[in-house]
Structures are given as C-alpha cells and as structure tokens.
VOROVEX-130079 format. One line per 5 residues: number of its first residue (from 1); for each residue x, y, z of C-alpha. Coordinates in nm, 2 decimals. Example, Ala and Ser with C-alpha at 12.3 -4.5 7.8 and 13.67 -1.06 7.14 Angstrom:
2
1> 1.23 -0.45 0.78 | 1.37 -0.11 0.71 $
***
This chain:
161
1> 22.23 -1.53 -4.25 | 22.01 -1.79 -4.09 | 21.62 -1.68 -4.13 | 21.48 -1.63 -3.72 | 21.18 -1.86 -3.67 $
6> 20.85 -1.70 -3.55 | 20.77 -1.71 -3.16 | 20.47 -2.00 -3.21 | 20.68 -2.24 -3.41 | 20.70 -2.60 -3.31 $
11> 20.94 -2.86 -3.45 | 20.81 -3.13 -3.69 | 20.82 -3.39 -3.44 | 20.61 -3.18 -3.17 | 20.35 -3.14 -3.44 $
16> 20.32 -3.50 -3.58 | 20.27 -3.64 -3.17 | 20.05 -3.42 -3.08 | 19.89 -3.53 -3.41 | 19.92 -3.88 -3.31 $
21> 19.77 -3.84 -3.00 | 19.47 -3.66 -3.10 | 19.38 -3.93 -3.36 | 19.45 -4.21 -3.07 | 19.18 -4.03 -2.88 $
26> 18.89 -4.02 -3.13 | 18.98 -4.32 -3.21 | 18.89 -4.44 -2.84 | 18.60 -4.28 -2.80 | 18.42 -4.41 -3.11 $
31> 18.57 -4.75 -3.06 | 18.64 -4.88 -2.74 | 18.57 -4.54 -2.50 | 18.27 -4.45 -2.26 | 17.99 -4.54 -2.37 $
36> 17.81 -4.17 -2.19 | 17.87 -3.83 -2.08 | 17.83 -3.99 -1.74 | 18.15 -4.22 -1.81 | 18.37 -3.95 -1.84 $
41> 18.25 -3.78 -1.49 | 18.05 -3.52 -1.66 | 17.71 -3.48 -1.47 | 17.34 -3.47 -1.63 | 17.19 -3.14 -1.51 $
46> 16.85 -3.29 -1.59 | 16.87 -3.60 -1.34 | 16.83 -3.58 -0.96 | 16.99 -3.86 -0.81 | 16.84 -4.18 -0.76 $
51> 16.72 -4.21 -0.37 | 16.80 -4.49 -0.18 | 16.54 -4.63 0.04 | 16.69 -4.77 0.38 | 16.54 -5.03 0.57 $
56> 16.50 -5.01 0.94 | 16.83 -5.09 1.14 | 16.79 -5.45 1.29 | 16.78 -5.46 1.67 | 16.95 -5.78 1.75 $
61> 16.78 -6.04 1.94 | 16.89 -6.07 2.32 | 17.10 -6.35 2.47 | 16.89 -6.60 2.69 | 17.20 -6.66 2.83 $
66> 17.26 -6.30 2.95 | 16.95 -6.26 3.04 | 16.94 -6.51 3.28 | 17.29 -6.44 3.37 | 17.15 -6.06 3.50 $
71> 16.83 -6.20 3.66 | 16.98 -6.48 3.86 | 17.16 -6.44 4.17 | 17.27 -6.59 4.53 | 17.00 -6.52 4.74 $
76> 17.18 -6.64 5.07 | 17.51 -6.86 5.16 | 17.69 -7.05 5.45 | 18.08 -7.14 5.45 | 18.19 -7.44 5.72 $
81> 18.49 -7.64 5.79 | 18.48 -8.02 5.77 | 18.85 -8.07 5.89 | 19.05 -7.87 5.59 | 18.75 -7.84 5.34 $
86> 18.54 -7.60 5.31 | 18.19 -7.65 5.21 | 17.86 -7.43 5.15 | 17.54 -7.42 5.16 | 17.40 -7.19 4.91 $
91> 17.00 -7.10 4.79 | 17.02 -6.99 4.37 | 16.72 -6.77 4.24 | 16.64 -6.77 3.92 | 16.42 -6.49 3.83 $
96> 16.40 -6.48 3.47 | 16.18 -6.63 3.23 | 16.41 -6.91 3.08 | 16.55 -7.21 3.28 | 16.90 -7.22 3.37 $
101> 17.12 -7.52 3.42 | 17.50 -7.58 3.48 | 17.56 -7.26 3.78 | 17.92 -7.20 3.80 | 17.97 -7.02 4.07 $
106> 18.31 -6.83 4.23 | 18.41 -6.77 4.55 | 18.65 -6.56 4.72 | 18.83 -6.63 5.04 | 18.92 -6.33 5.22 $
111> 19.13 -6.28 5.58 | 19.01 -6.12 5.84 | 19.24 -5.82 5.69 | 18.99 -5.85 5.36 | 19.26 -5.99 5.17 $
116> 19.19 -6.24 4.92 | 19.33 -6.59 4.99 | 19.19 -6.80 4.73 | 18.92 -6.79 4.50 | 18.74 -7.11 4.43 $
121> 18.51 -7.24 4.12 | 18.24 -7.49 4.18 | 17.94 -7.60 3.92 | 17.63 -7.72 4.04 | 17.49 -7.93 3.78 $
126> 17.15 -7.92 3.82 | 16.84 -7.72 3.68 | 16.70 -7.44 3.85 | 16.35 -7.35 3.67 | 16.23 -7.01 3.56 $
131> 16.12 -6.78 3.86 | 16.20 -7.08 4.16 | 16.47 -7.05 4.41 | 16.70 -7.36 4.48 | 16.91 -7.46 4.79 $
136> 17.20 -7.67 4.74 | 17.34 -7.80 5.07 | 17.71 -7.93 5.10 | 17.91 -7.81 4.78 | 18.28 -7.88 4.85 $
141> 18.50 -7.56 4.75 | 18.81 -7.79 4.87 | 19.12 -7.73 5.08 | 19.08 -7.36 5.26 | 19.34 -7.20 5.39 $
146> 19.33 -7.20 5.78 | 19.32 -6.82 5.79 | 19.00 -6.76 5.61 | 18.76 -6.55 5.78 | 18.47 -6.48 5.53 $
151> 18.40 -6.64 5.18 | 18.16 -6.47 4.89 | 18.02 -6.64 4.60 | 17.87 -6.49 4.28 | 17.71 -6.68 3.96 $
156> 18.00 -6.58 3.66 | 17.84 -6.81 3.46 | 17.55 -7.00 3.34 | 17.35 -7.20 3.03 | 16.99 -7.24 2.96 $
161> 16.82 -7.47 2.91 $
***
C-alpha cells in the first residue's frame, strides 16, 4: 500500500525553484537592486513633496505685421474704364504706430446682380508712414469684364517696414 502524502506537500522540484528564486532576489538587492525604499515605489511618510515653483506664463510679443494689418484700411476708392482696363484711384490710412510698405490689395468685381466677376490683386509698392494717409492715383487692376457694375478693394496683406 502506497503511504498518502499530506495536503501541504510540494514536489522536490517546486521546493528547490522557489529556493532558487528567493536566493536570486537577495542576491539583487544587495548587489545590483535599488539603491532606496523609494526605488521600489514604497513612499517616505516623513517627506512632503518637493514644491515646484512655476514661472509666470510668457505672453508672446505681438506681430507688427498684424498690427498694422488691423489698423490700416481703405479710407476711400474710385473704379474707371480706360477702354478694357480698369483702373483706381485709392487713399490708404495707416493708423498704427509702425510703417507699412508693400500694400497688396484685392478687389472684387461684382454685376449689377452682386455677383462676383473677378477678383483682382494689385501691390502698391510704396511706404505709407505711421499715422498718414496716402492717395495712389491710377493703379491698373487689368482687363474688366464689360459687365462690371461696382468693384471693392480691401488691404489682405502688408509688411513693415
């Protein structure tokens, strides 16, 4: 008759790896393991946490550009025909504190309807100081279609200078 094995018995080979692995761990934490309490996760009750001062949040520095872009506008305009071109005569205020240069300006050609027909581009490259207002007589938008019936311009960009 075999003899009957009591309930907490564990083969040899259970034993001697769970041996094994209990020796591998000391063995890391004298030798080559954390080096504190606080390696392994475990938190100091003593300690409060170290505070962290935080500097002011830097406000960036506005754009000249879009500054001026905002504070300049087309104070007044006048669309003729010179046989198929169309040309205008335009006044640019300027009423920030930088000066601009380079004006691009675009124009929309609507129909009597309000439909838009074309839209034209033109630069004026010339300097418009801070706080002065400019005419500019002549600009050529080009060709225009004959059924144009009122043109708009607006400043879409700018540089300063």
């Amino acid at each position: 008759m075999a003899k009957e094995r009591p309930d907490n018995y564990l083969p040899p080979a259970v034993s001697y790896g769970a041996l094994v692995l209990i020796v591998a761990f000391v063995f890391w934490l004298l030798f080559g393991g954390p080096t504190s309490l606080r390696d392994l996760g475990v938190k100091e009750a003593t300690k409060a946490p170290p505070k962290v001062e935080q500097a002011a949040p830097q406000v960036p520095k506005p754009n000249p550009a879009i500054i001026a872009r905002s504070k300049s506008e087309v104070r007044k305009m006048e669309w003729y025909m010179e046989g198929a071109l169309m040309l205008i005569d335009i006044s640019i205020s300027n009423g920030s504190d930088f000066d601009i240069k380079d004006v691009q300006l675009r124009c929309e050609m609507r129909g009597a309807s309000g439909t838009t027909i074309d839209v034209a581009r033109q630069t004026i490259y010339d300097i418009v100081r801070a706080g002065e207002t400019r005419d500019f007589t002549g600009l050529d938008l080009g060709f225009a279609h004959p059924q144009v019936d009122r043109v708009s311009c607006r400043i879409y960009d700018l540089e300063v200078n």
